[in-house]
C-alpha positions as CSV (number, residue, x, y, z in Angstrom):
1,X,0.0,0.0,0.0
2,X,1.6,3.2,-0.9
3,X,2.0,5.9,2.1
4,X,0.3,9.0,0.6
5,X,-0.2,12.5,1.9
6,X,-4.0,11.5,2.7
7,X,-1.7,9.0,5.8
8,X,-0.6,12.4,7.5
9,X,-3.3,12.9,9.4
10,X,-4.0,16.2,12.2
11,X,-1.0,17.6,13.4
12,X,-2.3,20.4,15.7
13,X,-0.5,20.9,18.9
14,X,2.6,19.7,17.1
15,X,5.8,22.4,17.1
16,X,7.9,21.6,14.2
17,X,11.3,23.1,13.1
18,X,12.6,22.6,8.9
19,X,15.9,23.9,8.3
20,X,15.9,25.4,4.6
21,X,12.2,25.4,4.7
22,X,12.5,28.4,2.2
23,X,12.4,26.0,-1.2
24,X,12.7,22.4,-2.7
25,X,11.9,19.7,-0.1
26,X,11.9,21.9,2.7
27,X,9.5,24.1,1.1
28,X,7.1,21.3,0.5
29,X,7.6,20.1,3.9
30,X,6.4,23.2,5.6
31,X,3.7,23.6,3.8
32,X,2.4,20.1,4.1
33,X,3.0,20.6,8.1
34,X,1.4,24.0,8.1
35,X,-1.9,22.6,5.9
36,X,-2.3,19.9,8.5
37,X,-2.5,21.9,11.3
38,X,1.3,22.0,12.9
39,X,3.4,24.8,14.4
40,X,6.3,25.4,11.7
41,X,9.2,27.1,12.2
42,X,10.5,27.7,8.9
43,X,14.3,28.2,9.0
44,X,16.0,30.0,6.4
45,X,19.4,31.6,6.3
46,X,18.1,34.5,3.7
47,X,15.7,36.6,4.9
48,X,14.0,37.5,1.5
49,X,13.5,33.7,0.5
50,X,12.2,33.2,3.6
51,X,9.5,35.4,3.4
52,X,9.1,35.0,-0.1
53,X,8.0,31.6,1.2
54,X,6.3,32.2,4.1
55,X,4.2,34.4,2.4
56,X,3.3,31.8,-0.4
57,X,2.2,29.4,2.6
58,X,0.4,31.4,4.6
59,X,-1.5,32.5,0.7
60,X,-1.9,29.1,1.0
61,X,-3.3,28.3,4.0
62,X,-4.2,31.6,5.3
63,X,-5.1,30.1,9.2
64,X,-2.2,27.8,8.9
65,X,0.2,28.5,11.6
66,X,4.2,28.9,10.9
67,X,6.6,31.7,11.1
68,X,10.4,32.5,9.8
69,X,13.4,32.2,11.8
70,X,16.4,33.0,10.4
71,X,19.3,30.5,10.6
72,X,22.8,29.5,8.8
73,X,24.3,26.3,9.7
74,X,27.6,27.5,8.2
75,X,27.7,30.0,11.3
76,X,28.1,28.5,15.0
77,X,26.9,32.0,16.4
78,X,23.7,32.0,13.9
79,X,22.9,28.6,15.4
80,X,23.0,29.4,18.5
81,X,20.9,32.8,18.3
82,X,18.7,30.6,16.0
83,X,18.2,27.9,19.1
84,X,17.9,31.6,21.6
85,X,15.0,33.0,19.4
86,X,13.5,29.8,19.3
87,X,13.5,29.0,23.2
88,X,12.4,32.4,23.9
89,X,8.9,31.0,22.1
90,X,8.8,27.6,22.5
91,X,8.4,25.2,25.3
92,X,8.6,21.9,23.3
93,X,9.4,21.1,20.2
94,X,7.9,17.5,18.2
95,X,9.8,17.4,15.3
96,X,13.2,18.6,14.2
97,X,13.8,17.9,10.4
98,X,17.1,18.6,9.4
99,X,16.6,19.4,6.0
100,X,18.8,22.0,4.2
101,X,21.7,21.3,2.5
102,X,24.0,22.3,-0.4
103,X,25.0,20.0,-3.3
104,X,28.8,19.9,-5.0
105,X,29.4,23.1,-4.9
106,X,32.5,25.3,-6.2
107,X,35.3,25.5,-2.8
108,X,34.4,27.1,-0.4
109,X,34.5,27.4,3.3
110,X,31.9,28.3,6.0
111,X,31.8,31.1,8.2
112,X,33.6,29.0,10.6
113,X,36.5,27.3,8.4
114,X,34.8,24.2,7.6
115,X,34.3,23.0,4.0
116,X,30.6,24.1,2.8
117,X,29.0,20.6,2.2
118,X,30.4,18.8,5.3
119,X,30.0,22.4,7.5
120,X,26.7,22.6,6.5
121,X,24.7,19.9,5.1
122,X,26.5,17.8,8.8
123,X,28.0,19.4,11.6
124,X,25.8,22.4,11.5
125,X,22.8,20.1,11.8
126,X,24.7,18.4,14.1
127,X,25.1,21.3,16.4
128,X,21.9,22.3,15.9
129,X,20.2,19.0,17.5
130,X,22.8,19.1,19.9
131,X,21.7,22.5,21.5
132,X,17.8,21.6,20.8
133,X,18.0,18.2,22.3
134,X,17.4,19.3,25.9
135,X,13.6,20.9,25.1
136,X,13.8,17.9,22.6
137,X,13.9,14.9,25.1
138,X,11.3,17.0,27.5
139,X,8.8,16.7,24.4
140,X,7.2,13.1,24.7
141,X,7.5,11.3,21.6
142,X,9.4,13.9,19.8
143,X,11.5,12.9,16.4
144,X,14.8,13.9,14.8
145,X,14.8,13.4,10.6
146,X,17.8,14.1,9.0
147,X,17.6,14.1,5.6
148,X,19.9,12.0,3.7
149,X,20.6,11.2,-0.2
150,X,20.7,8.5,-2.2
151,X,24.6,9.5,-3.0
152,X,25.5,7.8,0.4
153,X,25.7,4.4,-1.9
154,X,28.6,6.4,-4.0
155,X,31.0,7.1,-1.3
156,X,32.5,6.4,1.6
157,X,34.2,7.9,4.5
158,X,37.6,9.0,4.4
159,X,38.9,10.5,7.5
160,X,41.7,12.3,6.1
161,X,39.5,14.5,3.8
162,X,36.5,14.2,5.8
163,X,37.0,18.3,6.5
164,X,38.4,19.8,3.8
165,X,40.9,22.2,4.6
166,X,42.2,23.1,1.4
167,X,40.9,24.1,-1.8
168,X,43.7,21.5,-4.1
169,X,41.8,18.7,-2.0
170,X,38.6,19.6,-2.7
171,X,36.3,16.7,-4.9
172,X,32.8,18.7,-4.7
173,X,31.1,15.1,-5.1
174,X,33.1,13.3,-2.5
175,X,32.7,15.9,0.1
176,X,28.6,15.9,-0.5
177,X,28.6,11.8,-0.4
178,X,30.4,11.9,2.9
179,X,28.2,14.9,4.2
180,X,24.9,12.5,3.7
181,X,26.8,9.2,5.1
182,X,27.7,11.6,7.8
183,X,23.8,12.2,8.2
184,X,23.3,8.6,8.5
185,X,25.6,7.8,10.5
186,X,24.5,10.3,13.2
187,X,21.0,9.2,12.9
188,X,21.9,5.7,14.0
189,X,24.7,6.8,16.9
190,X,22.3,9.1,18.3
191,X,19.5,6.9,17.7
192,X,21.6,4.1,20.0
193,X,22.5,6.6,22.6
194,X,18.8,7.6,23.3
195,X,17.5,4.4,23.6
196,X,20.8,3.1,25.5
197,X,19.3,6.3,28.5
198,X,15.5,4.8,27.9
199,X,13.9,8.2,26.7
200,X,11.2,8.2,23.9
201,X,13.1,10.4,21.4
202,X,12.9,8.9,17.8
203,X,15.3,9.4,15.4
204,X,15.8,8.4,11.8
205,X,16.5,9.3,8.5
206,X,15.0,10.0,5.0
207,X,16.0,10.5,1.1
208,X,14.0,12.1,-1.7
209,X,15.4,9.5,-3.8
210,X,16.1,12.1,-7.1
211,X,14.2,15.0,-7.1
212,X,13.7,18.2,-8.7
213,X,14.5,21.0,-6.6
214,X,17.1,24.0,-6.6
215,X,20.1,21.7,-5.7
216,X,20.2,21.0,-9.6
217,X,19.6,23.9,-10.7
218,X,17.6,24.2,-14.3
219,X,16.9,21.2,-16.3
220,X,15.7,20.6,-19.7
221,X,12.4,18.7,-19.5
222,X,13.0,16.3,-21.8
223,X,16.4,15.4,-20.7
224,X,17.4,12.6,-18.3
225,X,17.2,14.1,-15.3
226,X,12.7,14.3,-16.0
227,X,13.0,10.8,-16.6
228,X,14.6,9.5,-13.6
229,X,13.1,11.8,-11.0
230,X,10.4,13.4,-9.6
231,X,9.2,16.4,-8.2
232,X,9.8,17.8,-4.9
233,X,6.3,17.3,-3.5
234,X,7.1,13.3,-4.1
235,X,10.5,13.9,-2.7
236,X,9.4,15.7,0.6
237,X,7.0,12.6,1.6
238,X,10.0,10.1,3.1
239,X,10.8,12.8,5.4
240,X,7.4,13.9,6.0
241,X,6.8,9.9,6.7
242,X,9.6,9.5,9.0
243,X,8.1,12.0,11.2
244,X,5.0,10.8,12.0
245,X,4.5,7.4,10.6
246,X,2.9,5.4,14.2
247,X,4.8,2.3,13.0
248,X,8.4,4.1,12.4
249,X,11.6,2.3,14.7
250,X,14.6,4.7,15.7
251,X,17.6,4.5,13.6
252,X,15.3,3.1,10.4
253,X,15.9,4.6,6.8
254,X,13.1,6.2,4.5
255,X,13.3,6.4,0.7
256,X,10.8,6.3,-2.2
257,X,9.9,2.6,-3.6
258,X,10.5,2.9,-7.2
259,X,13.4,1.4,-9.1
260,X,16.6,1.9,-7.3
261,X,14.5,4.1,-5.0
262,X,14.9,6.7,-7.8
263,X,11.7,7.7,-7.2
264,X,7.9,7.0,-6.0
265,X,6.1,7.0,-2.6
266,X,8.1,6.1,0.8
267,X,9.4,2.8,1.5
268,X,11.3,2.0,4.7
269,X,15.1,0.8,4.2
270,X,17.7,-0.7,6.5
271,X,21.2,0.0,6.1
272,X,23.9,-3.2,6.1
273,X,26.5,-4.5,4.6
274,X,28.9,-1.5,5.3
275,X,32.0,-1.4,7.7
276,X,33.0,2.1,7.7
277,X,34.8,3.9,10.0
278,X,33.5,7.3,11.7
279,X,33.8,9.9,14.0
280,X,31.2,12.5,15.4
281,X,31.9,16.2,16.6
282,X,33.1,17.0,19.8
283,X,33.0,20.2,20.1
284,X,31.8,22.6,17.4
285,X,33.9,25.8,18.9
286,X,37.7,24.4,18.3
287,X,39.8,23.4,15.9
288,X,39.7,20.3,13.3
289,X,41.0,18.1,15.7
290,X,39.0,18.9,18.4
291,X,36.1,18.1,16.5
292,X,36.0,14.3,16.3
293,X,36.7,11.9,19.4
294,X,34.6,8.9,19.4
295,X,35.6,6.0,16.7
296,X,33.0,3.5,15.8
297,X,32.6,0.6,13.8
298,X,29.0,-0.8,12.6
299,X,28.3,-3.5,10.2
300,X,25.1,-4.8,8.5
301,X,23.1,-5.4,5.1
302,X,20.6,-3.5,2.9
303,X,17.3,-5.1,3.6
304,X,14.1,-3.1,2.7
305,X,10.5,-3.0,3.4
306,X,8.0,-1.9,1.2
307,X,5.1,-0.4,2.0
């Protein structure tokens, strides 16, 4: 049975945050939050996009409920105001979808020093969760999505490029592969340590399969992109999914169901058969090497479960 948007159901009295809620999947996400009755935050680090799309949304959905905060996870100090502004309002907070990202883009570094992709598409979402996690884990039943890609099956981890420090090192498609195994592999470390302290707290992740939306900039429509993929409203529903699906197990994997989960409607899958490496942020303040202390090893194989 294919998981539809009709399976979302009411989500009044649910706070939700989506970092780059301003277009593409985040776009679609807030509005599909906002028309079923949620709270939305929607995060953007430009202030004109953001309203742009706010204002489309509440057009929309003119009783809907969701405001813009602004936040860029290439800047520790704009997370942290971000996470400030947002306390100041909020007392609990259901969902956190770690949305936004930036795809293979020319070198360059974030406000902090860090290589774009892996600076923002990882550790500022990992940062991010880090300073929510405390109204988080008070929220009963709350989630964590991070959104993932299907380019996780095209790389790997390699812990002497993992931050890119300079530009003659740079290969713009490694560095977003390892920024969405990153993603993964956060969801199921974090995932471990919550239930490991016996708190409700789900987390998983999502991917939109391939999709249509501003990380690939203009396409032709009859070229081979429109034939492999879909459109961001499709791509926004394994994320949506993972957030509120009744039947959803921390740590699990969402992706659409088509062939080579290209496209089509969501579809849980398990990730095996990998032995990788990793390493997960410390503390987001220092240095390079101050960033990374804990060394783990998992190991597993793809399995998935259609819905």
């Amino acid at each position: 049975m294919k998981w539809i948007e009709n399976n979302i159901g009411d989500l009044k009295g649910k706070t939700i945050i989506v970092t780059g809620g301003n277009s593409g999947l985040g776009y679609e996400s807030s509005r599909l939050y906002t028309k079923y009755g949620a709270t939305v935050i929607l995060a953007s680090r430009k202030e004109s996009r953001g309203t742009k799309a706010l204002n489309q949304i509440k057009q929309e959905f003119p009783k809907g409920n969701i405001e813009l905060m602004l936040l860029d996870l290439g800047s520790k100090n704009s997370i942290e105001q971000f996470v400030a502004n947002f306390k100041q309002k909020y007392n609990q907070l259901d969902i956190l979808l770690n949305n936004a990202g930036i795809m293979a883009p020319p070198y360059e570094s974030t406000t902090d020093g860090f290589e774009s992709q892996i600076g923002v598409n990882y550790l500022g979402h990992f940062y991010l969760t880090g300073l929510l996690f405390p109204i988080i884990k008070k929220t009963k039943n709350a989630r964590i999505i991070n959104i993932s890609s299907i380019a996780h099956r095209f790389g790997q981890i390699d812990l002497n490029t993992f931050v890119y420090q300079k530009e003659n090192a740079y290969n713009k498609s490694k560095a977003y592969a390892q920024s969405k195994i990153a993603n993964i592999f956060f969801t199921k470390e974090l995932a471990r340590r919550i239930e490991a302290h016996h708190l409700d707290t789900l987390v998983l992740s999502a991917h939109p399969g391939i999709s249509r939306t501003n990380l690939f900039g203009p396409t032709s429509k009859f070229n081979l992109m429109m034939l492999i993929s879909q459109n961001q409203y499709k791509g926004c529903l394994p994320g949506i999914r993972a957030s509120i699906d009744p039947n959803a197990k921390s740590g699990e994997y969402y992706g659409p169901r088509g062939l080579f989960s290209f496209k089509g409607f969501p579809k849980k899958e398990h990730l095996k058969n990998w032995l990788i490496i990793r390493r997960f942020l410390q503390h987001f303040g220092n240095k390079v090497k101050s960033f990374f202390s804990l060394i783990l090893k998992y190991k597993s194989d793809i399995t998935t479960i259609l819905i």
